[in-house]
C-alpha positions in Angstrom: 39.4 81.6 2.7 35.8 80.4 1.4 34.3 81.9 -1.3 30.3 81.6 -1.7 28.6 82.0 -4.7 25.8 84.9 -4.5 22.2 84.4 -3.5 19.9 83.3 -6.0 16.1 85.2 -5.9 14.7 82.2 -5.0 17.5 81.7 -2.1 16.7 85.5 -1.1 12.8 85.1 -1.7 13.0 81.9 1.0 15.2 83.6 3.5 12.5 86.4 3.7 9.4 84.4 4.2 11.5 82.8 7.0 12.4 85.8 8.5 8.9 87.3 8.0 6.5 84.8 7.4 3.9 84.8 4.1 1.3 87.2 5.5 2.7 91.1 6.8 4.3 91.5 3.7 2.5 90.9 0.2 4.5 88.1 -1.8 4.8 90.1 -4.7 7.0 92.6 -3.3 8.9 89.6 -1.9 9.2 88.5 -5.2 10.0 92.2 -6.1 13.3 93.0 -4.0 14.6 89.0 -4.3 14.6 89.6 -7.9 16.2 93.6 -7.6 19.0 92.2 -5.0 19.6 88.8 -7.0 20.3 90.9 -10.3 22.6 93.7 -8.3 24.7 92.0 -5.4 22.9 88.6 -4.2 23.7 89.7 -0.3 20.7 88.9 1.5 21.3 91.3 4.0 20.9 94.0 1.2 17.2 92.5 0.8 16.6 92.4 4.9 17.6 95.8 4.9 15.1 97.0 2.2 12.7 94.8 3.0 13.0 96.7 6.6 12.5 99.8 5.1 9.7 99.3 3.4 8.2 97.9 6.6 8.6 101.2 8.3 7.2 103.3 5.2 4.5 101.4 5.8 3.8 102.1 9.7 4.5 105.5 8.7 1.5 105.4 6.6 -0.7 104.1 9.0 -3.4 105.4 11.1 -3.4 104.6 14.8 -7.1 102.6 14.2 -5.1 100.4 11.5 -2.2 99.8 14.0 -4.5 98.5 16.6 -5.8 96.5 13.7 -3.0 95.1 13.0 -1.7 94.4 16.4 -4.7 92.1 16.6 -3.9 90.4 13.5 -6.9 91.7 11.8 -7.2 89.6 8.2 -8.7 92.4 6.4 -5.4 94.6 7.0 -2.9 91.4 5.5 -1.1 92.0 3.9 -0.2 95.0 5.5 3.1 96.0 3.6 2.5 96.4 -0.1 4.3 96.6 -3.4 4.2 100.7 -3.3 5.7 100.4 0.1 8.3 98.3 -1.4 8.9 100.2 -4.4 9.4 103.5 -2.3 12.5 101.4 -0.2 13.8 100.3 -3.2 14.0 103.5 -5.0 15.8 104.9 -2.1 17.8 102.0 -1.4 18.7 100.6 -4.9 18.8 103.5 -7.9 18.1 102.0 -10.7 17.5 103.3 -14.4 14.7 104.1 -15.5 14.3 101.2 -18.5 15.5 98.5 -15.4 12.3 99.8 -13.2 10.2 99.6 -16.3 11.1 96.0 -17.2 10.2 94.5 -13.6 6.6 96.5 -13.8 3.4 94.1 -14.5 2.2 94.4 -17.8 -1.1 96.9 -17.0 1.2 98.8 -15.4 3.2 99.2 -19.0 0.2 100.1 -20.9 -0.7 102.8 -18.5 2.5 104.6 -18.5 2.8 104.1 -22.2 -0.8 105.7 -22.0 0.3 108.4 -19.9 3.4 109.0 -22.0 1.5 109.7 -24.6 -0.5 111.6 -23.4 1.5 113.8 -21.9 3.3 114.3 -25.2 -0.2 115.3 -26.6 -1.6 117.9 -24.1 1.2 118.9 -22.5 2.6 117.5 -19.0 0.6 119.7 -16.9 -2.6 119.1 -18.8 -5.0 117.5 -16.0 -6.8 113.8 -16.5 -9.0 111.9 -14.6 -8.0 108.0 -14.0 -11.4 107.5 -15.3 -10.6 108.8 -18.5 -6.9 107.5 -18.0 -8.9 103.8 -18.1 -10.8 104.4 -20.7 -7.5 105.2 -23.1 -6.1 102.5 -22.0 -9.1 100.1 -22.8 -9.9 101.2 -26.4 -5.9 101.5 -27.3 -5.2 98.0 -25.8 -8.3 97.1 -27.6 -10.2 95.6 -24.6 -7.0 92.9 -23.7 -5.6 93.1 -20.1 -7.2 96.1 -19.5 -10.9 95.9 -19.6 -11.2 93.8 -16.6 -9.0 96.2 -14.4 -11.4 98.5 -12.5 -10.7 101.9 -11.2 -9.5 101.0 -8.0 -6.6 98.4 -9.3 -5.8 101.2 -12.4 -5.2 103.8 -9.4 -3.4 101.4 -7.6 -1.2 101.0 -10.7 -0.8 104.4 -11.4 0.1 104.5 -7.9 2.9 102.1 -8.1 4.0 104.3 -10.9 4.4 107.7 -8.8 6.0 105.4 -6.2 8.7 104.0 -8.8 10.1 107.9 -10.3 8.6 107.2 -14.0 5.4 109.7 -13.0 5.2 113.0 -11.4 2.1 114.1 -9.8 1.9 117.7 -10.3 -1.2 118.4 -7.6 0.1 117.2 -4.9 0.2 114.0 -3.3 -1.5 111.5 -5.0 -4.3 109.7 -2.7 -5.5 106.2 -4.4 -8.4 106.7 -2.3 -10.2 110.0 -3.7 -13.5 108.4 -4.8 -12.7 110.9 -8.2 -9.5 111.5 -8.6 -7.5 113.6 -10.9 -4.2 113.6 -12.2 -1.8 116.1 -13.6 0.5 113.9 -15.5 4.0 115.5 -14.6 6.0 112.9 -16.9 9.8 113.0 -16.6 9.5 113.0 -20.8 13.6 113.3 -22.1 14.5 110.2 -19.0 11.1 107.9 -19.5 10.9 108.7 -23.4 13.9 107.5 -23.5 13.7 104.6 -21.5 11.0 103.6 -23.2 12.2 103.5 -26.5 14.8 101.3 -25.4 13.0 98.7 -24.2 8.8 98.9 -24.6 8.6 100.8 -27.9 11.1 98.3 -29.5 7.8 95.8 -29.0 5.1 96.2 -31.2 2.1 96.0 -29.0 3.3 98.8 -27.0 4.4 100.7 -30.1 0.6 100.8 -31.1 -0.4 102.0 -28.0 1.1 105.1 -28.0 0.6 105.6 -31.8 -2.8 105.2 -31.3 -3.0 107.8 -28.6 -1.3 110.3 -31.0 -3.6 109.5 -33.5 -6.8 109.4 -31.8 -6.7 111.4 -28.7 -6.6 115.6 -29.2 -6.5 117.9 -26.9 -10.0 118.3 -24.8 -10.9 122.1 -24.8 -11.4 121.6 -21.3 -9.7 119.7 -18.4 -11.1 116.2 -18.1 
């Protein structure tokens, strides 16, 4: 009998890019599921199999004009499977808690949901918000860092990623990144997130401002923003 010791990420994170090159697939959700399966199991196949899913969510997202695009190995459509796409499979595929999803997020993605957190704890979890205004919150209780230099389209990616992930609820529907102005009924899972959050960001001082300074600064707008 031989016994092999589990797949390391950056074992997994090569056998991927074999498999499926460095361009149809974005590198950091490469990064993302080698460093999900390392931590869980270390099978490979686990990380093919995910990895697979999140290729189909993403041809199931695409139009027929961005197929043909992509059949003809247009640049402008690589990489063509993204983190959200990956972060769908893997919330399918691989449960997780919800202070184990918030650990692996990029930092601007942890100020907005501590943002949002907040904010939902303020006006109430059906109270509607532009990602406009979201921004701005962020900027001013950050004080400028990280988040200043994020424009709207990256912050609605972000939020996206955070829909796609379980730690935000969008109450009108589904969310489109796209909408030139979009809007956002923050539908935060409060008792699971809050408390995930106080287990791991809120133990962290910068993040521990953040929201305090939401409390403190940010009342209730008499009308939807």
């Amino acid at each position: 009998e031989l016994v092999f010791s589990t797949y390391k990420e950056h074992d997994i994170l090569a056998i991927l890019e074999q498999r499926l090159g460095k361009y149809v697939v974005d590198h950091k959700a490469l990064q993302l599921i080698s460093r999900r399966v390392a931590a869980s199991t270390g099978d490979a196949r686990r990380a093919l199999e995910i990895t697979s899913n999140a290729v189909g969510k993403c041809l199931d997202s695409l139009t027929d004009e961005e197929l043909q695009k992509e059949v003809n190995y247009d640049d402008e459509c690589m990489p063509l499977v993204k983190l959200p796409h990956m972060m769908r499979a893997i919330r399918e595929g691989m449960p997780m808690r919800h202070a184990d999803v918030i650990s692996g997020l990029p930092q601007a993605a942890k100020v907005i949901l501590c943002i949002a957190v907040s904010v939902s704890q303020v006006w109430g979890p059906t109270a509607e918000i532009s990602v406009s205004t979201l921004k701005k919150f962020c900027v001013e209780a950050s004080h400028h860092s990280l988040m200043d230099d994020l424009g709207i389209g990256h912050i609605m990616s972000l939020v996206e990623m955070l829909i796609d992930s379980g730690l935000l609820l969008s109450h009108s529907g589904q969310f489109n990144p796209y909408d030139s102005n979009p809007k956002l009924r923050i539908g935060v899972q409060l008792d699971d997130v809050e408390i995930a959050l106080e287990e791991s960001l809120l133990k962290q001082g910068f993040y521990r401002a953040l929201v305090d300074y939401v409390r403190r600064e940010c009342p209730r707008p008499s009308s939807p923003n």
